[in-house]
N, CA and C atoms as an extended XYZ file, in Angstrom:
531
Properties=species:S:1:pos:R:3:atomname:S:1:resname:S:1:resid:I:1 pbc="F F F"
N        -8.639       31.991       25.791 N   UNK     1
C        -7.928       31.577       26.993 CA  UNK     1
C        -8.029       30.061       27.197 C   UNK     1
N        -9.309       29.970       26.987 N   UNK     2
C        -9.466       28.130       26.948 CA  UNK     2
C        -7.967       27.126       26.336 C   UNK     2
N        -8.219       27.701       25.129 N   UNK     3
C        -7.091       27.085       24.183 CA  UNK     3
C        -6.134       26.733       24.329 C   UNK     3
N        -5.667       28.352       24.792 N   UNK     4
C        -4.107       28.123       25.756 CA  UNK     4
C        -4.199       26.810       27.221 C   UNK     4
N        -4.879       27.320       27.613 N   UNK     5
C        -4.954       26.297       29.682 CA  UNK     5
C        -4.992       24.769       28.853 C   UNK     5
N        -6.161       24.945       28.037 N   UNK     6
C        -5.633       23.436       27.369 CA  UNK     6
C        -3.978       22.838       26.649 C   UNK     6
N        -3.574       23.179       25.912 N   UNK     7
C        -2.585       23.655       25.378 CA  UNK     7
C        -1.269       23.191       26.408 C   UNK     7
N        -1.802       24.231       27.425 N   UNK     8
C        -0.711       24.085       28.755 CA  UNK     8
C        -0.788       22.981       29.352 C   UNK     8
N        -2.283       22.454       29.679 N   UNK     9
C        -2.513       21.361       30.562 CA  UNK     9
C        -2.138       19.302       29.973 C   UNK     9
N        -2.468       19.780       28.120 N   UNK    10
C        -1.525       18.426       27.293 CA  UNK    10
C         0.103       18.832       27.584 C   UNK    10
N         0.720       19.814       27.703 N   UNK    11
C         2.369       19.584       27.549 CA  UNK    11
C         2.899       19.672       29.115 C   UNK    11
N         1.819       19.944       30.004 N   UNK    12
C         2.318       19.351       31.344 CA  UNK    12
C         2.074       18.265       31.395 C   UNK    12
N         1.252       17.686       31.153 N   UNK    13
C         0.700       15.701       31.103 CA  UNK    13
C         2.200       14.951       30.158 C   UNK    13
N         2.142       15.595       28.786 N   UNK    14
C         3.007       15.275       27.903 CA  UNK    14
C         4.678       14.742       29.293 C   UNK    14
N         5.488       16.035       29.909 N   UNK    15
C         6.378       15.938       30.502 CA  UNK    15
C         6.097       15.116       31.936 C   UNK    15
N         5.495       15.462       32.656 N   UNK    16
C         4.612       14.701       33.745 CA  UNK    16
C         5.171       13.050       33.208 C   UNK    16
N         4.437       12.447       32.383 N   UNK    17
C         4.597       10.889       31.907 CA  UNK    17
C         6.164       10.995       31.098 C   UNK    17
N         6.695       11.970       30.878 N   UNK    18
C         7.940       11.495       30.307 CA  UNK    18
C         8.759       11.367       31.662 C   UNK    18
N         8.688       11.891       32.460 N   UNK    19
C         9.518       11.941       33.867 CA  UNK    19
C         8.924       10.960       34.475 C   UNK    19
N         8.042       10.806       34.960 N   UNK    20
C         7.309        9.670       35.311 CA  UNK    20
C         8.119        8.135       35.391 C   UNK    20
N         8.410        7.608       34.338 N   UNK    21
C         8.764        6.807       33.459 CA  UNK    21
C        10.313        6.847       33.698 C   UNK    21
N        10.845        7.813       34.458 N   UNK    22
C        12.464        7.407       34.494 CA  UNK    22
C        13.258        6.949       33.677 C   UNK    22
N        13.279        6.873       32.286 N   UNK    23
C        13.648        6.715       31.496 CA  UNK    23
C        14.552        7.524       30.642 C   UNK    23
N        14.878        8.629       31.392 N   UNK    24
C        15.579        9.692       30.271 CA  UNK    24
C        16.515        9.219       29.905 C   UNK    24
N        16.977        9.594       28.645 N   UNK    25
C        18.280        9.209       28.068 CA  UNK    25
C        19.664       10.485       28.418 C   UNK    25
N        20.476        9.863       28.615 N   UNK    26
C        21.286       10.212       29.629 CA  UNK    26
C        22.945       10.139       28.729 C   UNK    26
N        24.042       11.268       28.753 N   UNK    27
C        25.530       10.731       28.428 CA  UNK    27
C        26.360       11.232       29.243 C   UNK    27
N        27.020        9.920       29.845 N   UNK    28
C        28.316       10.307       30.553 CA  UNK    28
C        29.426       10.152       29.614 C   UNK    28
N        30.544       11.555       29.632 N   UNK    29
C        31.552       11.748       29.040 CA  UNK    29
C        32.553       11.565       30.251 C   UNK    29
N        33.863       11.371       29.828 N   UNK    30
C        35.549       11.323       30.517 CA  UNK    30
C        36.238       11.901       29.317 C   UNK    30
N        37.515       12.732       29.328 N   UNK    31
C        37.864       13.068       28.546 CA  UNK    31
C        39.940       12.740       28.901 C   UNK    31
N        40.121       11.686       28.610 N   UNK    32
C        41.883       11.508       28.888 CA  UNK    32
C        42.613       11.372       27.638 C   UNK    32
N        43.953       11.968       28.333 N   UNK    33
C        44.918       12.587       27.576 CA  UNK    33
C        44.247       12.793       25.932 C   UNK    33
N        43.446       13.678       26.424 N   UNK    34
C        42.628       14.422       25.103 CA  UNK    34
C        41.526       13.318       24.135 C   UNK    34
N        41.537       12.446       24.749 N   UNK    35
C        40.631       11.199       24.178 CA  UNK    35
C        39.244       11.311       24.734 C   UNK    35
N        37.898       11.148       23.989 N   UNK    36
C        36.993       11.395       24.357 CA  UNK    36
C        36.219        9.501       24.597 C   UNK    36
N        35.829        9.520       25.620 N   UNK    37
C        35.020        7.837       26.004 CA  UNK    37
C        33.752        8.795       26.483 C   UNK    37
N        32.762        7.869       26.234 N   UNK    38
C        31.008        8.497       26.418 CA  UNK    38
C        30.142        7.171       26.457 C   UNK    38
N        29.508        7.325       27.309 N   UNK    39
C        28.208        5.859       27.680 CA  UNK    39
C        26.765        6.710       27.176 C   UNK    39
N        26.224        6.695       26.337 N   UNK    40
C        25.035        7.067       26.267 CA  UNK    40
C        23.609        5.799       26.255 C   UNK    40
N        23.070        5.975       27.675 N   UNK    41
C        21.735        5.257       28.470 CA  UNK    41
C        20.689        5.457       28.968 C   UNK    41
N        19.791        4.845       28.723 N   UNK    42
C        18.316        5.386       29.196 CA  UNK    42
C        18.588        4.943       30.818 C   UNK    42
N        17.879        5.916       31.892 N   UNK    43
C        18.009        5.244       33.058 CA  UNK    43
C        16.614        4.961       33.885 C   UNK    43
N        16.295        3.823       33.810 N   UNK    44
C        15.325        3.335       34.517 CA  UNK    44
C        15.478        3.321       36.387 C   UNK    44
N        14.123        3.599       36.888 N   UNK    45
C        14.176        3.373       37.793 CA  UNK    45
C        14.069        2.531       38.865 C   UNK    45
N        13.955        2.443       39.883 N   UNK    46
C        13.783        1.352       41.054 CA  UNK    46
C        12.238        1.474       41.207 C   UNK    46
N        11.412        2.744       41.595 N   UNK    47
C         9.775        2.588       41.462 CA  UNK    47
C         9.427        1.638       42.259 C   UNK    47
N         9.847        1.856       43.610 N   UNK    48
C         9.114        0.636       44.425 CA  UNK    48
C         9.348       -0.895       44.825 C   UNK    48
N        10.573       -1.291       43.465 N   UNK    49
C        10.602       -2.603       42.943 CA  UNK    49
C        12.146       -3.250       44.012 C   UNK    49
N        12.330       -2.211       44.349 N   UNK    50
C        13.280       -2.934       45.039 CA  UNK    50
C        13.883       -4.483       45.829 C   UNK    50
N        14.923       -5.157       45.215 N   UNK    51
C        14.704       -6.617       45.775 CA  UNK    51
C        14.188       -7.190       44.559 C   UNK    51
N        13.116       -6.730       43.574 N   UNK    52
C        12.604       -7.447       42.672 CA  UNK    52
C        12.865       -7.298       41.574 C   UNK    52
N        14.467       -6.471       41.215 N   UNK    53
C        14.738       -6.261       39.999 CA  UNK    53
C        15.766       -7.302       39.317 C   UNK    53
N        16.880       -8.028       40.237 N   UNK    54
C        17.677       -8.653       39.419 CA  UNK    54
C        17.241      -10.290       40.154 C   UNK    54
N        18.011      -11.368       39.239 N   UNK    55
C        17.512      -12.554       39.462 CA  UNK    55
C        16.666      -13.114       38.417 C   UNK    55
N        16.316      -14.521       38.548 N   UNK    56
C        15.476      -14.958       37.564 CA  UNK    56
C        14.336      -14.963       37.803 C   UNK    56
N        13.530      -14.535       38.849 N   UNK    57
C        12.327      -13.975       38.969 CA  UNK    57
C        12.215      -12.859       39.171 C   UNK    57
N        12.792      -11.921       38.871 N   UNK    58
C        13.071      -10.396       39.420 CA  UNK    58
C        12.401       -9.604       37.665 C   UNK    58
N        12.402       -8.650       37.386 N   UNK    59
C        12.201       -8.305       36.527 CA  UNK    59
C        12.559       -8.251       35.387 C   UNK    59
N        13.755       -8.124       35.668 N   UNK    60
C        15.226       -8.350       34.795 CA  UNK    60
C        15.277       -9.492       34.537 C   UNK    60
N        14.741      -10.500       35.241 N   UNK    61
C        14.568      -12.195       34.454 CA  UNK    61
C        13.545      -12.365       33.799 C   UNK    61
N        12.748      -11.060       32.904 N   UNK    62
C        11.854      -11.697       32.309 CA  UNK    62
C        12.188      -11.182       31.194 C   UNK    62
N        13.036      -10.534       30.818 N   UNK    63
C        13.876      -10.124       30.035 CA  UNK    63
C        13.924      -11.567       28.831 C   UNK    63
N        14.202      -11.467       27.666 N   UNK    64
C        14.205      -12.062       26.356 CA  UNK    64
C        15.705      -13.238       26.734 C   UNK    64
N        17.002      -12.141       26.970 N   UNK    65
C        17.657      -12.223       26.766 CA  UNK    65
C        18.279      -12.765       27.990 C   UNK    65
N        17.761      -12.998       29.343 N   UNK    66
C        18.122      -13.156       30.979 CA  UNK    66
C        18.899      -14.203       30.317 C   UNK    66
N        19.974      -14.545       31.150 N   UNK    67
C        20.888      -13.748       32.233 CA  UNK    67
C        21.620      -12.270       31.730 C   UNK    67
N        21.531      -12.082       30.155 N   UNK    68
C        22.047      -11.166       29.970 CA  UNK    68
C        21.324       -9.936       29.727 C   UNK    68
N        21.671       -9.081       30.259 N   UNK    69
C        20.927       -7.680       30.621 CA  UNK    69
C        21.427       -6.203       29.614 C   UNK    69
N        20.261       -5.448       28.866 N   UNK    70
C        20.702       -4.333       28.383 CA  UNK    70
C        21.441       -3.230       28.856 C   UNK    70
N        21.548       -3.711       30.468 N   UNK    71
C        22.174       -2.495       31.118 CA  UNK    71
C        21.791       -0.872       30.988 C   UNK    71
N        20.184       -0.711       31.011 N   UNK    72
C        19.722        0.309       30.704 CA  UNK    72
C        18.284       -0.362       30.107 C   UNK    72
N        17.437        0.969       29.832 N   UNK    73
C        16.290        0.945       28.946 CA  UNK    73
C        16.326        1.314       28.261 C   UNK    73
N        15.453        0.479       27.446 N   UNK    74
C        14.568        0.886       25.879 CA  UNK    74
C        15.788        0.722       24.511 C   UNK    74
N        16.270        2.429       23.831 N   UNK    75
C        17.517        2.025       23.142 CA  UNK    75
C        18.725        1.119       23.631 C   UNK    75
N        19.773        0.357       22.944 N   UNK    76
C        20.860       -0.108       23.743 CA  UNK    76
C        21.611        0.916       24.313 C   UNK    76
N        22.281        0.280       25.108 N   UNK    77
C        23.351        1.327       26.042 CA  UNK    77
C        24.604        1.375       24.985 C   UNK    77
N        25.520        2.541       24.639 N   UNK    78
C        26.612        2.178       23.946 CA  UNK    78
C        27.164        3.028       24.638 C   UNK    78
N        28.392        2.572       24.042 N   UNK    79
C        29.986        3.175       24.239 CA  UNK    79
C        30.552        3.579       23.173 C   UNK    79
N        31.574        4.986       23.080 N   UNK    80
C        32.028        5.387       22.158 CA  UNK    80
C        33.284        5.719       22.795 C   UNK    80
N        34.666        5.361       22.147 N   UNK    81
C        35.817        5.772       22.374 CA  UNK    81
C        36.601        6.600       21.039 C   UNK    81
N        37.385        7.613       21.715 N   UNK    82
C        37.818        8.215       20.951 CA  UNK    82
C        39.329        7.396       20.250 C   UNK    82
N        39.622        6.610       21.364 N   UNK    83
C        40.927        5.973       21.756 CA  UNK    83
C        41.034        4.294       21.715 C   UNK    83
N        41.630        3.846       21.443 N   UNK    84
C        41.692        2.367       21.626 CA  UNK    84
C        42.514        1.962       23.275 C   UNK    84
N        41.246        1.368       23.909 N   UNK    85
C        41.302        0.764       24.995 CA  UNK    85
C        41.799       -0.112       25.419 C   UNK    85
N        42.326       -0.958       26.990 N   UNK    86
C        42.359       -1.771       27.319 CA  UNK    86
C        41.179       -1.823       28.533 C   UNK    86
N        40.535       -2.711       28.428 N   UNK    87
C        39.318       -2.943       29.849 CA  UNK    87
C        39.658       -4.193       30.788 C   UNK    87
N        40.597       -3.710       31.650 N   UNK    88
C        40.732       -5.334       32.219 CA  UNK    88
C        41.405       -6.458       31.242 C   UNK    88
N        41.996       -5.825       30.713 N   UNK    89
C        43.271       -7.073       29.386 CA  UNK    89
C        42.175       -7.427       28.479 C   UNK    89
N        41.035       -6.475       28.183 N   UNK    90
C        40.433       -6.567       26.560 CA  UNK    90
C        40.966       -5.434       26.024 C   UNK    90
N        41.348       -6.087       24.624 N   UNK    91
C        41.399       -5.265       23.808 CA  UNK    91
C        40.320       -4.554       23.154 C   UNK    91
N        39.994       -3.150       23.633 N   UNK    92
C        38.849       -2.260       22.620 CA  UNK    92
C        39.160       -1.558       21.800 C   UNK    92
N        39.233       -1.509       21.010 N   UNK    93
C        39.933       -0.534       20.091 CA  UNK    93
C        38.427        0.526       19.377 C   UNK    93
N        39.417        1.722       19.411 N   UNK    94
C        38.579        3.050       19.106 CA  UNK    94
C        36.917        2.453       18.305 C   UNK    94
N        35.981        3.378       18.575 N   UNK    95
C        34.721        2.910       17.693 CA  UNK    95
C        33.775        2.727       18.801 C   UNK    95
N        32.637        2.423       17.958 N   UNK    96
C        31.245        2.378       18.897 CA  UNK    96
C        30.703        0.659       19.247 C   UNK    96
N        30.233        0.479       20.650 N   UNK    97
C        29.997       -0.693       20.916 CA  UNK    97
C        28.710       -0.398       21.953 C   UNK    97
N        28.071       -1.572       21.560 N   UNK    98
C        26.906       -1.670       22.838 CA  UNK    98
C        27.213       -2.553       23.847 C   UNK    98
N        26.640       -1.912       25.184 N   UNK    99
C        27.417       -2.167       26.217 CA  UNK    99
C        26.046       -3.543       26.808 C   UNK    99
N        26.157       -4.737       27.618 N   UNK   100
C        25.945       -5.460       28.223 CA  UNK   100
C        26.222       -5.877       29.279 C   UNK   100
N        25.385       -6.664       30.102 N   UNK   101
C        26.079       -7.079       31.484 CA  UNK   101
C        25.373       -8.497       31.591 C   UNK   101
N        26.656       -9.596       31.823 N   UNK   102
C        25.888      -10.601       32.510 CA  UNK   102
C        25.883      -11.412       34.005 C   UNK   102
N        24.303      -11.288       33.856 N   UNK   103
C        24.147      -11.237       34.973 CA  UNK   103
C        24.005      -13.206       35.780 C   UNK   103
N        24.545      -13.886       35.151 N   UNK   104
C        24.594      -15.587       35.697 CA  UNK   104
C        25.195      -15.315       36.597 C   UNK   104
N        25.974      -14.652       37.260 N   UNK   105
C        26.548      -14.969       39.216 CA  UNK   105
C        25.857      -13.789       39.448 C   UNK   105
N        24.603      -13.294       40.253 N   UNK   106
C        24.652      -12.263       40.437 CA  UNK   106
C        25.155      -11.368       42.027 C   UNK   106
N        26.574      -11.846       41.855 N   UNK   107
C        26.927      -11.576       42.925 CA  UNK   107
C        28.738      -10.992       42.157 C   UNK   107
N        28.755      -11.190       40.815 N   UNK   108
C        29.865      -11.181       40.055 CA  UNK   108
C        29.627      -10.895       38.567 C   UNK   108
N        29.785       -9.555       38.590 N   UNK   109
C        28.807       -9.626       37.272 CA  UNK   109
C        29.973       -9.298       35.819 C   UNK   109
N        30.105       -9.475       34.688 N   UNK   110
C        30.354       -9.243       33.950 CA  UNK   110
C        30.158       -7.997       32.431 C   UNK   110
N        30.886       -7.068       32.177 N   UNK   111
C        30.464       -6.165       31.192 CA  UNK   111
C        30.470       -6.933       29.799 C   UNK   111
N        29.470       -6.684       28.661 N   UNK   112
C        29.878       -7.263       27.813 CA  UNK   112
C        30.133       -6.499       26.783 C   UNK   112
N        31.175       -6.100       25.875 N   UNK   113
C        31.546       -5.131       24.686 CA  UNK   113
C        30.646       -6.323       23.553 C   UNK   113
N        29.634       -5.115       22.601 N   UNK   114
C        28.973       -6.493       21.716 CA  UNK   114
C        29.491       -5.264       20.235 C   UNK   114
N        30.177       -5.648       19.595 N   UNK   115
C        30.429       -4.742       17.971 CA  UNK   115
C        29.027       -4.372       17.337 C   UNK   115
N        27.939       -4.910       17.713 N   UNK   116
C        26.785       -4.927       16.960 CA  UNK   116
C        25.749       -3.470       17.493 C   UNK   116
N        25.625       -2.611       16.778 N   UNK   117
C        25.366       -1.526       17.436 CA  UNK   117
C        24.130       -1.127       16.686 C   UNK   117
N        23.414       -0.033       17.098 N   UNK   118
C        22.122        0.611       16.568 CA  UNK   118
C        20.940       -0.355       16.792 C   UNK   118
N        20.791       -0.864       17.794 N   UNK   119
C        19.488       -2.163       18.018 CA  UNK   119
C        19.080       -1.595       18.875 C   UNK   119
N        17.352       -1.546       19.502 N   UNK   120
C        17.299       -2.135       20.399 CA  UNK   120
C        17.802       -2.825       21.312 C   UNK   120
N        17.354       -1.913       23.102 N   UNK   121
C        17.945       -2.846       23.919 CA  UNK   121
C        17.952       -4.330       24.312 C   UNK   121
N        16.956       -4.801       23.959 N   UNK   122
C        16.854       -6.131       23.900 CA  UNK   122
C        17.290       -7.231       22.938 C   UNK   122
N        17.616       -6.646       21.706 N   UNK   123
C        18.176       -7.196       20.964 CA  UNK   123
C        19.788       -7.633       20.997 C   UNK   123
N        19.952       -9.087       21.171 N   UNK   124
C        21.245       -9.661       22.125 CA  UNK   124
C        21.763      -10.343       20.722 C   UNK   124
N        23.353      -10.629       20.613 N   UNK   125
C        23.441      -11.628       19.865 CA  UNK   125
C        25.074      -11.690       20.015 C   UNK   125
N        25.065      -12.810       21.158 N   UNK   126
C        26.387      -13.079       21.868 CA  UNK   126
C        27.745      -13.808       20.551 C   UNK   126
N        27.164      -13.827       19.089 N   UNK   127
C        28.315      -13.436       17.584 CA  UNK   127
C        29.198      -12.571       17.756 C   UNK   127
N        28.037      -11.506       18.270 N   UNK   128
C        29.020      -10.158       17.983 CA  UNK   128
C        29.313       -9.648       19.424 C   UNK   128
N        29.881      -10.480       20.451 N   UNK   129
C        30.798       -9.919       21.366 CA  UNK   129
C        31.656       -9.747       21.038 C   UNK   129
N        32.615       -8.645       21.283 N   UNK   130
C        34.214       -8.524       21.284 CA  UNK   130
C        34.209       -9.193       22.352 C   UNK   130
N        34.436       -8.807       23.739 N   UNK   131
C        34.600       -9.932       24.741 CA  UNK   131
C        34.035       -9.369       26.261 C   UNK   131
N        34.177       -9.998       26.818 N   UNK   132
C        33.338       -9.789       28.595 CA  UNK   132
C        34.808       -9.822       29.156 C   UNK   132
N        34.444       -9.100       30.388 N   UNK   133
C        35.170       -8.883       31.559 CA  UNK   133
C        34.820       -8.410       33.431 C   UNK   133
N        35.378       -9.185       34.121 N   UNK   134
C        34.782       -9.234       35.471 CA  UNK   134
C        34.517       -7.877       35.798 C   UNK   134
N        33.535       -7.644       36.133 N   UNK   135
C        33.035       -6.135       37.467 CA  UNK   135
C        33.352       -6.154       38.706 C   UNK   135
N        33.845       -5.015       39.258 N   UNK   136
C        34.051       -5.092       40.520 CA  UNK   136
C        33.165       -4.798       41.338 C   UNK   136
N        32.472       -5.631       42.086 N   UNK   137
C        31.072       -4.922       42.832 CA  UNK   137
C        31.177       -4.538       44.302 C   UNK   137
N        30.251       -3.876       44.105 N   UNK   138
C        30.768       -3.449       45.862 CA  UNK   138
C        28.973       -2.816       46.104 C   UNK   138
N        28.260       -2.561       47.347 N   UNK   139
C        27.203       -1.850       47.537 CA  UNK   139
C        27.154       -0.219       47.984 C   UNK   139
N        26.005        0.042       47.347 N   UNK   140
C        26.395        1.684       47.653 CA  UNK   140
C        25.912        2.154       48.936 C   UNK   140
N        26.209        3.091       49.477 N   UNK   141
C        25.709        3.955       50.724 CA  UNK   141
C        24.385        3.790       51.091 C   UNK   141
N        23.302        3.771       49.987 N   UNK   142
C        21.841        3.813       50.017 CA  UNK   142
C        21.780        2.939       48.623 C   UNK   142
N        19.856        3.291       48.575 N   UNK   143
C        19.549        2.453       47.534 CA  UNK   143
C        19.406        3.614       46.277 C   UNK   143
N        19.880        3.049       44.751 N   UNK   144
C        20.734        4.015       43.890 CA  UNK   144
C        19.136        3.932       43.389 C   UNK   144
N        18.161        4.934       43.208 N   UNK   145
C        16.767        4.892       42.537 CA  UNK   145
C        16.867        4.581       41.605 C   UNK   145
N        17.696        5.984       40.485 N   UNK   146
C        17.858        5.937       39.390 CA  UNK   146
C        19.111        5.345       38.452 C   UNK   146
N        19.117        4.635       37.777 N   UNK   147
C        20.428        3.973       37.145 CA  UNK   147
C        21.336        4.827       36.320 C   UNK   147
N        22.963        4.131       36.707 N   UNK   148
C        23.421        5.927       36.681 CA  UNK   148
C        24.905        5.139       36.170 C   UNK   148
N        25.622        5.732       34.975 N   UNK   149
C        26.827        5.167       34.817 CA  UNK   149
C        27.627        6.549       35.014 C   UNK   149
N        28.918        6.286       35.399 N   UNK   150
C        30.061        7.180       35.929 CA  UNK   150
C        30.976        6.956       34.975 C   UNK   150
N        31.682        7.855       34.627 N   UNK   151
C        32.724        7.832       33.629 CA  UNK   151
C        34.140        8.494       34.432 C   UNK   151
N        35.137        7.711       35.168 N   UNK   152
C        36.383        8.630       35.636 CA  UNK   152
C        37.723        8.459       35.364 C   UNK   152
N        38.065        9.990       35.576 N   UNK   153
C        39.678       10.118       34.844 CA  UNK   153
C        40.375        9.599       36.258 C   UNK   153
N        41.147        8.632       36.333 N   UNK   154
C        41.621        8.059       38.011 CA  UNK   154
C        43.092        8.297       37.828 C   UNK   154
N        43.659        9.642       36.503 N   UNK   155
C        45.072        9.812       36.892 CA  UNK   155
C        45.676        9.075       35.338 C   UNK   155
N        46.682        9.846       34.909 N   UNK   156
C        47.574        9.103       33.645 CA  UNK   156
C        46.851        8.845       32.973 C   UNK   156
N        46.843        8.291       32.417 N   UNK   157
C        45.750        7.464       30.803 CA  UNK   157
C        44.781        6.414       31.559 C   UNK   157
N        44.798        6.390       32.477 N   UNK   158
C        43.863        5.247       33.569 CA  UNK   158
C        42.219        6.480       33.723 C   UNK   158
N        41.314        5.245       33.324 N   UNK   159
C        40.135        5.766       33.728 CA  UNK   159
C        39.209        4.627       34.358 C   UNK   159
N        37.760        4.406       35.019 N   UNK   160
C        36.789        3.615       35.263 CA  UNK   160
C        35.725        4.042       34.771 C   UNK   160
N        34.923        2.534       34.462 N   UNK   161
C        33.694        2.982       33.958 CA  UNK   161
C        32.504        2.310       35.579 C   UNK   161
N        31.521        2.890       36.330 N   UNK   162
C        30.871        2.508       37.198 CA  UNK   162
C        29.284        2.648       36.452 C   UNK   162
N        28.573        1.804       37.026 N   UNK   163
C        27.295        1.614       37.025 CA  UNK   163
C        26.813        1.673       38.496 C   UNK   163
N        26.029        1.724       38.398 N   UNK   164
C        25.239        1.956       39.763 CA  UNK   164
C        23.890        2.099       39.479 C   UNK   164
N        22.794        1.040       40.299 N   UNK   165
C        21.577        0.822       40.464 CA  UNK   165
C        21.156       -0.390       41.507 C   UNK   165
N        19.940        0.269       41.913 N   UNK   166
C        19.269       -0.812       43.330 CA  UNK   166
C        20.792       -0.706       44.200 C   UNK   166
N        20.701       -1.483       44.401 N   UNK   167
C        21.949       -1.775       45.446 CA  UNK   167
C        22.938       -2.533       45.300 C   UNK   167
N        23.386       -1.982       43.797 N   UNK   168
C        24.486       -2.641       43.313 CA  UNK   168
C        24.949       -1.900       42.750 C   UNK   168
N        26.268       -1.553       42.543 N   UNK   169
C        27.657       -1.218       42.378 CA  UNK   169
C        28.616       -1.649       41.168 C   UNK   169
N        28.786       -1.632       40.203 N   UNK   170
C        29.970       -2.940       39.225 CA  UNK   170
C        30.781       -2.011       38.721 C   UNK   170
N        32.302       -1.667       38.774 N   UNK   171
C        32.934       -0.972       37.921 CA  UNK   171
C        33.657       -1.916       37.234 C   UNK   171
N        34.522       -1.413       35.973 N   UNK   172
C        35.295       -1.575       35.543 CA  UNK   172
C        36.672       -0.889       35.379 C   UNK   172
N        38.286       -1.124       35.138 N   UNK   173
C        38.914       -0.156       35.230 CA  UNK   173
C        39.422        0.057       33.579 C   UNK   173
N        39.600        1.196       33.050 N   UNK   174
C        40.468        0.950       31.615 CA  UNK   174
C        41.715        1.764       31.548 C   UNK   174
N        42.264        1.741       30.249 N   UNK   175
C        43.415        2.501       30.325 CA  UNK   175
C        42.987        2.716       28.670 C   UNK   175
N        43.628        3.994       28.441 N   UNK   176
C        43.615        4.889       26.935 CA  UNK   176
C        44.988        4.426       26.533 C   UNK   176
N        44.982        3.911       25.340 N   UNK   177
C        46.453        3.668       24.655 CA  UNK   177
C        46.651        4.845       24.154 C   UNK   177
């Protein structure tokens, strides 16, 4: 009996610290005019830190890469389209990209499409942008704990991509060619 309670008591600790840690890895799918788009992201949490996450003394400014942000934890955040995109008059065309945000106005933030994929989130290398485009920000109802991207069908071949964390808001709008 020992064996087992032990047994039990490492794979509750084990999950305990994986939840803990807010970090799960996470995929939002949209699916238009039969085209599949997907954000797959670790989502970190707020934990108290509120106020002290974005900025250049905030947490997020101690980042390697500040002003520009992984937009998520740990692995990079990517994007996969089934479809070749427009994001705000970029051209994306079908394929996998890691997603970025920069954060130099942080009152205006920017998405960044980077071609360079399978890295680490911290691993930046503004070569391989396809290109950036403005976010629309707005604040949410409350404070967003956990970091959370939205994937929506908004009608016709028109979709948005939203982020949401702390008390910030940034979408983007696209369209499926």
């Amino acid at each position: 009996m020992k064996p087992f309670l032990f047994v039990l008591g490492a794979a509750l600790m084990t999950v305990s610290l994986a939840c803990g840690q807010g970090r799960a890895r996470s995929t939002e799918t949209v699916t238009i005019n039969g085209k599949t788009i997907s954000v797959n992201y670790s989502a970190p949490s707020v934990n108290g830190r509120q106020g002290k996450l974005f900025g250049k003394d905030g947490r997020i400014g101690q980042d390697p890469n500040y002003p520009i942000w992984r937009a998520g934890a740990n692995a990079a955040t990517t994007l996969h389209t089934d479809a070749d995109l427009d994001v705000s008059g970029l051209a994306v065309p079908k394929g996998d990209y890691t997603l970025y945000v920069d954060l130099t106005d942080p009152e205006n933030w920017k998405l960044i499409f980077s071609k360079q994929t399978g890295q680490w989130g911290l691993t930046y290398n503004a070569d391989q942008d396809l290109g950036r485009v403005k976010m629309t920000m707005s604040k949410p109802p409350a404070l967003v704990e956990q970091l959370k991207y939205k994937l929506t069908d908004v009608g016709g071949n028109k979709g948005k991509i939203e982020l949401s964390w702390e008390n910030h808001v940034a979408s983007v709008n696209f369209t499926v060619k």
